[in-house]
Each structure stands twice: as C-alpha cells, then as structure tokens.
C-alpha positions as CSV (number, residue, x, y, z in Angstrom):
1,X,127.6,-68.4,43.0
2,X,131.2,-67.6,44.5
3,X,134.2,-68.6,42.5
4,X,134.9,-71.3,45.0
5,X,133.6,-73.3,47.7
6,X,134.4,-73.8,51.3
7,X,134.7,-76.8,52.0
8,X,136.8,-80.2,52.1
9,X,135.6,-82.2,49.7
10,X,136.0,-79.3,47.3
11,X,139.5,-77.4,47.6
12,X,139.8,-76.1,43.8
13,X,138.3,-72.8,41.8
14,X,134.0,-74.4,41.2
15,X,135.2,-73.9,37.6
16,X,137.6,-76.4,37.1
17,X,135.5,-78.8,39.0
18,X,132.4,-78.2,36.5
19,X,134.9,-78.2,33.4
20,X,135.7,-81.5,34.3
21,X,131.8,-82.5,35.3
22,X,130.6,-81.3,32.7
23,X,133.4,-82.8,30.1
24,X,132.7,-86.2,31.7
25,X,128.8,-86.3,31.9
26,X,128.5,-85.1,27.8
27,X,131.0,-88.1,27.3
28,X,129.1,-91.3,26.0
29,X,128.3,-94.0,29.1
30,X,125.9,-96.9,29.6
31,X,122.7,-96.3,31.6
32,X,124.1,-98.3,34.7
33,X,127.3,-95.7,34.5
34,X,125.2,-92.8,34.4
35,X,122.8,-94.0,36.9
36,X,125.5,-94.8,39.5
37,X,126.7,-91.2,39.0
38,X,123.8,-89.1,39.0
39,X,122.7,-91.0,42.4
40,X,126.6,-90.7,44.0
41,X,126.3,-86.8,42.9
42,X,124.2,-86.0,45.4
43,X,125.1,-87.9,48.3
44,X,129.3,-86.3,47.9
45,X,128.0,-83.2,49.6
46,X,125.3,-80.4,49.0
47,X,128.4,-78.1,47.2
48,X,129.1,-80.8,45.0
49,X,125.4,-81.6,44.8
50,X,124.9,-78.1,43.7
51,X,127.8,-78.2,40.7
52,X,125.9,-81.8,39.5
53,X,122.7,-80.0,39.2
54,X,123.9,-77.1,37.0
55,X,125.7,-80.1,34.6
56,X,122.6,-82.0,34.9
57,X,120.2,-79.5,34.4
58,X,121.9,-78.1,31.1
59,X,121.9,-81.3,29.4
60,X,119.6,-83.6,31.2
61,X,119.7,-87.7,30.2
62,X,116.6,-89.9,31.6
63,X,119.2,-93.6,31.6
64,X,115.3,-95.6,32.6
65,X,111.5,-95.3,33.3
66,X,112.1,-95.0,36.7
67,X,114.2,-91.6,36.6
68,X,111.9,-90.3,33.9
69,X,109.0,-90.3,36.8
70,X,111.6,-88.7,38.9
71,X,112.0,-86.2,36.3
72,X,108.5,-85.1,36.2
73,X,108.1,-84.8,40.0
74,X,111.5,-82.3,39.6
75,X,109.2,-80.2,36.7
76,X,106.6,-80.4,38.4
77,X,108.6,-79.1,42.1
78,X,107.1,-82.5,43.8
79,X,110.6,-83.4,44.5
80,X,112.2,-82.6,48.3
81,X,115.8,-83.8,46.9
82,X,115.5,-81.5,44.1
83,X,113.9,-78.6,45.2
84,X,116.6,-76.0,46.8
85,X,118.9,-77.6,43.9
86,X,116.2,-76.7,41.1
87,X,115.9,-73.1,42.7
88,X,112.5,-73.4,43.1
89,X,111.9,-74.7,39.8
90,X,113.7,-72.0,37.8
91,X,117.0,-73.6,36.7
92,X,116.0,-76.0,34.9
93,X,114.1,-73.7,33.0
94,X,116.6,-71.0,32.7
95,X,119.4,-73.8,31.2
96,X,118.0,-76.9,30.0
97,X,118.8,-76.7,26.3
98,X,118.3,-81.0,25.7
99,X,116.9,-84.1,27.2
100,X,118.5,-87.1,26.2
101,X,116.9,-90.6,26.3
102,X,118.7,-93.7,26.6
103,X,118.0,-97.3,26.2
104,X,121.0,-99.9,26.9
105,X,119.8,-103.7,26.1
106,X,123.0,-106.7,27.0
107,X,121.0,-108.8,24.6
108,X,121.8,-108.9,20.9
109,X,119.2,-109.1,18.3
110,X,119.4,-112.6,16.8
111,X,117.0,-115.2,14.7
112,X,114.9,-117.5,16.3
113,X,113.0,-120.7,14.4
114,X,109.9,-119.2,12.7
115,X,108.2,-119.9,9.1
116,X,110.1,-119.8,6.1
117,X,110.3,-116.6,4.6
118,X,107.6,-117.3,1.6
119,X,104.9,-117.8,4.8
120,X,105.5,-114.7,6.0
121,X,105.7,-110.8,5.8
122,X,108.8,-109.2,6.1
123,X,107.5,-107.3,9.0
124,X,106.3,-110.6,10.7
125,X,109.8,-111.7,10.1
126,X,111.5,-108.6,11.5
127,X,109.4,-109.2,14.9
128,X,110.2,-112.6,14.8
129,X,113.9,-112.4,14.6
130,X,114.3,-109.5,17.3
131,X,114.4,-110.3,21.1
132,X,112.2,-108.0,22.6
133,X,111.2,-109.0,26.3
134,X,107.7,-106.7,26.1
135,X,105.3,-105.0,23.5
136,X,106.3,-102.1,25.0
137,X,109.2,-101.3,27.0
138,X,109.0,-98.8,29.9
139,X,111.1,-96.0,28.2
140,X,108.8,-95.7,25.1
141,X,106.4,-95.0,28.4
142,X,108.4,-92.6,29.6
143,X,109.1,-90.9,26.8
144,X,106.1,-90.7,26.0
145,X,104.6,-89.3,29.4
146,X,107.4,-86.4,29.2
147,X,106.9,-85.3,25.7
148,X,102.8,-84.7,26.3
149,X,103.5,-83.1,29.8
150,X,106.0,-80.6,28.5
151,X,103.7,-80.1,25.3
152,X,100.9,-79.0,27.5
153,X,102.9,-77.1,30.1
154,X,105.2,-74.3,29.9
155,X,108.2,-75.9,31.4
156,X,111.4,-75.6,29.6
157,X,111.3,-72.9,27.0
158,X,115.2,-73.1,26.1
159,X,114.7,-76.9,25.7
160,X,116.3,-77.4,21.9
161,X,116.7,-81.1,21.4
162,X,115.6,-83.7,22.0
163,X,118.0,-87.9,21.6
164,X,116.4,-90.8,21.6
165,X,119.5,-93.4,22.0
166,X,118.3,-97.7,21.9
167,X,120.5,-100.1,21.9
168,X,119.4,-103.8,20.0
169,X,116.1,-102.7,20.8
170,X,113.2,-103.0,18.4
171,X,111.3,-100.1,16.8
172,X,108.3,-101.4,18.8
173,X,109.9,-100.2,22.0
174,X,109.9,-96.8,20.9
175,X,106.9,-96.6,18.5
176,X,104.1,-98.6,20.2
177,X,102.7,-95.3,22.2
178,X,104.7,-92.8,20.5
179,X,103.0,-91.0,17.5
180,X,104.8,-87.6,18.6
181,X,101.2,-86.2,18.2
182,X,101.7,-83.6,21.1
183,X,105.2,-83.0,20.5
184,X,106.8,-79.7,22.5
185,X,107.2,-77.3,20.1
186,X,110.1,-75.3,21.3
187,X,112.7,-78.4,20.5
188,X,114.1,-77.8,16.7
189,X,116.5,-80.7,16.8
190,X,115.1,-84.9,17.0
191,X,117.7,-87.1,16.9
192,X,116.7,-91.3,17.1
193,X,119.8,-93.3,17.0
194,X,118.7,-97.4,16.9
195,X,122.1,-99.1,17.4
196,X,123.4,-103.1,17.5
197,X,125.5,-105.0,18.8
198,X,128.4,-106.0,16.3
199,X,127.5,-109.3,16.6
200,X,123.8,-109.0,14.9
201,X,123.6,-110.5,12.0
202,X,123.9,-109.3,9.0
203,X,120.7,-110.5,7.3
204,X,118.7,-109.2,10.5
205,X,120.0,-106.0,9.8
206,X,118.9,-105.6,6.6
207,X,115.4,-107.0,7.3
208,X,115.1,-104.2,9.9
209,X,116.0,-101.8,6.9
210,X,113.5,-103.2,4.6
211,X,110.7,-104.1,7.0
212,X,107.5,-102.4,5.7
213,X,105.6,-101.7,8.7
214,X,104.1,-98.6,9.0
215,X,104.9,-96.5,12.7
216,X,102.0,-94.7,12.9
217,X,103.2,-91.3,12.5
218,X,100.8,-88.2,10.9
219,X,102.1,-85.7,8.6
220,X,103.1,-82.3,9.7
221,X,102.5,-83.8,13.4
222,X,105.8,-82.5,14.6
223,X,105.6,-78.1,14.3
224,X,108.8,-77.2,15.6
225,X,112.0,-79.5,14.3
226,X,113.9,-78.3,11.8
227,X,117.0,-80.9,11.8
228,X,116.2,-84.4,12.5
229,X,119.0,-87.5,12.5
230,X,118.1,-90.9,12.4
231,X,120.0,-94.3,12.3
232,X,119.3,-97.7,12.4
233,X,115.6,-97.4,11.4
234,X,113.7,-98.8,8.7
235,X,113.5,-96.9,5.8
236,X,109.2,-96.8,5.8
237,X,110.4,-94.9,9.7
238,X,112.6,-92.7,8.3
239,X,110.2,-91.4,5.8
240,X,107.2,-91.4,8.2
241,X,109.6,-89.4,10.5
242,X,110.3,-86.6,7.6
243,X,106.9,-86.4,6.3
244,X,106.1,-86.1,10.3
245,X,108.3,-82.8,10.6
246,X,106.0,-80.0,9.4
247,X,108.9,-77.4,8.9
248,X,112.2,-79.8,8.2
249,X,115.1,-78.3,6.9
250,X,117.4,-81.0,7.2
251,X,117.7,-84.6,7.4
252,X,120.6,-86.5,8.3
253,X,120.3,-90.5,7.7
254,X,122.9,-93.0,8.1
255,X,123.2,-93.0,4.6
256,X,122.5,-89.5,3.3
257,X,122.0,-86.0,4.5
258,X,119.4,-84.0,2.9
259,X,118.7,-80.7,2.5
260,X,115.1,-79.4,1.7
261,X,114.5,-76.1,-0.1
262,X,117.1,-77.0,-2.4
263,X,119.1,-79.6,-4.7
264,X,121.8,-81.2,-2.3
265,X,122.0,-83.7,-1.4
266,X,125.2,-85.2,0.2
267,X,126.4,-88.7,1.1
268,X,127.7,-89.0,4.4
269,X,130.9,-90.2,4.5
C-alpha cells in the first residue's frame, strides 16, 4: 500500500489516518458507538474503507448477534462487502491477533418480590433478582457459533485472545450454550469481564458472588490459554473457569492474581 492516498476525502500521509483509527477504535465505546462506526466506515469511500478494515481486522469486536453472523460470512468469503477488503480471505488471517465480544444492557440489575430467602436457594435468588429478558441472549449464541467454527476450521492462526465484555447481564447469558468444549486452541489469553451499573445494589452483588450454581464447564476443556482474567463472576465460575484451562499459568481475578507453578500470589490493588 502507498504512503498516501489520492483522493479527497483523504489528503494526509495513510499513517496518520490509521494512528488515529486505530487509537480511537481500541478506545472503550458502547455497542451502539461502535456499530454506527464500523457501518459509516465503509460507506466514507473505498480508501477509507480499506484503512477501517486493516484496524478492524487486527483487533476485531462483534458489538451484537447480528454482526457475529456477518463475521462468519467474512471467514467464511460469503461476504461481497468484504471480499476485495478481506484480500480474498487472507488479511484477516495474516493480522487478526483478538476478537472481542461485547454485551451493553441500559437495564440495571435490581430485586424483584420473590420468597423470602429461608425458601429458597441462593442460586434461585440470584436469578430471581437479575433482569434478564431471555434464557439465553443472542450473543451467548454467537459466541458460541464463532468459537466451534474457528475450532474446527483453520481460520485465524495469529488469533491470541479472546474478551468477553457484559454489561448487568447475567451469567446465564453467557453460560447457557457455552461450555467452551471446542475452544480454538491457538488463543492463549480469555478475558470475561461481567460489569454493573453503579446503581446495583449492593446485596445483589454479593449474591452474584456467592451464588452456588455450577456453569457447566469440564476440566482441562480449554488446551490453549495460558492467562485468563475474570470479573464480576461468581466465585463457583471463576474456579470452574481455572480448573477448565488445561495449561493456566496465570489468573487474574478482581480480587487476586495468581500465579501457578509457584508460591505468589499477589492482591491486586
């Protein structure tokens, strides 16, 4: 690619316009954000289209189920919009290094009237308090449907990470398909990040820590991670998780970090 581009949407050196791209996409956005951007990116013009795609294709986020279907058409070269972008199919497996999921939810976790505690299980509790619209939400789908297709493929061999960002969503949304049984095994880095809104209370928080509910995951299911990071999960998650990671080196909660293979451990501060 020349060091600039001919044309009059695009009058500067293509570097500073992907230093800038590319500092603005890694930044943290909502879905909607992203979404309106990734769209707009290729309707500017087919230089700037071309600049996008190289951004995109490094790091690539899936903001909903729909785009996650779109992303498989793009591995798979089904897409017409992609296809000269994607060279054929070849850059997004000569860059892509992660794939980042993301979940946004407006709503905030709150209680609603159910049995008094002595009637029921904390985990009954847990899915009574949370406001989930469906047993399953469409991006625990769609993660699920990329995962197993680049599992059994050989699509993206420099893909190292993989984020799996949910906003005041429940565990449920993620962990009603996925067991990670099928897990691509070039990605050395999982990263689940549960967040809530500040206004959750606290009390639900800390029923979401202690609920008892077991995920589903099998040990030594996972072959390739060596670091995993987790938040905002319940602490029978977090250990299914570890147990999960066949070869796991490190561990970073939001309360510790641990190191196997040795004798520190450190408190995150």
């Amino acid at each position: 690619m020349s060091s600039t581009i001919s044309s009059s949407a695009l009058s500067l050196p293509i570097e500073i316009y992907e230093q800038i791209l590319t500092s603005f996409w890694n930044q943290p956005q909502s879905t909607h954000d992203r979404a309106i951007f990734m769209k707009s990116s290729l309707a500017v013009s087919q230089n700037w289209a071309m600049i996008y795609m190289r951004i995109f294709s490094q790091d690539v986020y899936i903001p909903s189920g729909e785009f996650a279907l779109k992303f498989l058409e793009i591995l798979r070269d089904e897409s017409p919009v992609y296809h000269s972008l994607n060279e054929n199919g070849s850059l997004l497996n000569r860059r892509c290094r992660s794939i980042t999921f993301q979940r946004d939810n407006d709503g905030v976790i709150v209680k609603k009237p159910i049995a008094p505690d002595s009637c029921r299980p904390t985990s009954v509790l847990v899915q009574g308090m949370l406001n989930t619209p469906t047993p399953e939400h469409p991006m625990g789908l769609a993660i699920y449907a990329v995962t197993r297709f680049l599992y059994s493929s050989n699509k993206l061999p420099e893909l190292r990470r993989i984020s799996i960002l949910f906003a005041n969503s429940t565990m449920n949304d993620l962990f009603t398909r996925n067991n990670f049984i099928g897990f691509p095994t070039q990605v050395t880095e999982l990263d689940i990040q549960f967040t809530y809104d500040a206004r959750t209370p606290s009390d639900v928080l800390r029923k979401i820590r202690r609920d008892a509910s077991a995920i589903g995951l099998l040990p030594y299911s996972i072959k390739g991670v060596r670091t995993l990071r987790v938040a905002g999960l319940s602490n029978v998650a977090v250990r299914e998780l570890v147990s999960s990671c066949a070869i796991c080196e490190v561990v970073h909660t939001d309360w510790k970090t641990y190191r196997f293979g040795s004798e520190r451990k450190t408190r995150q501060t």
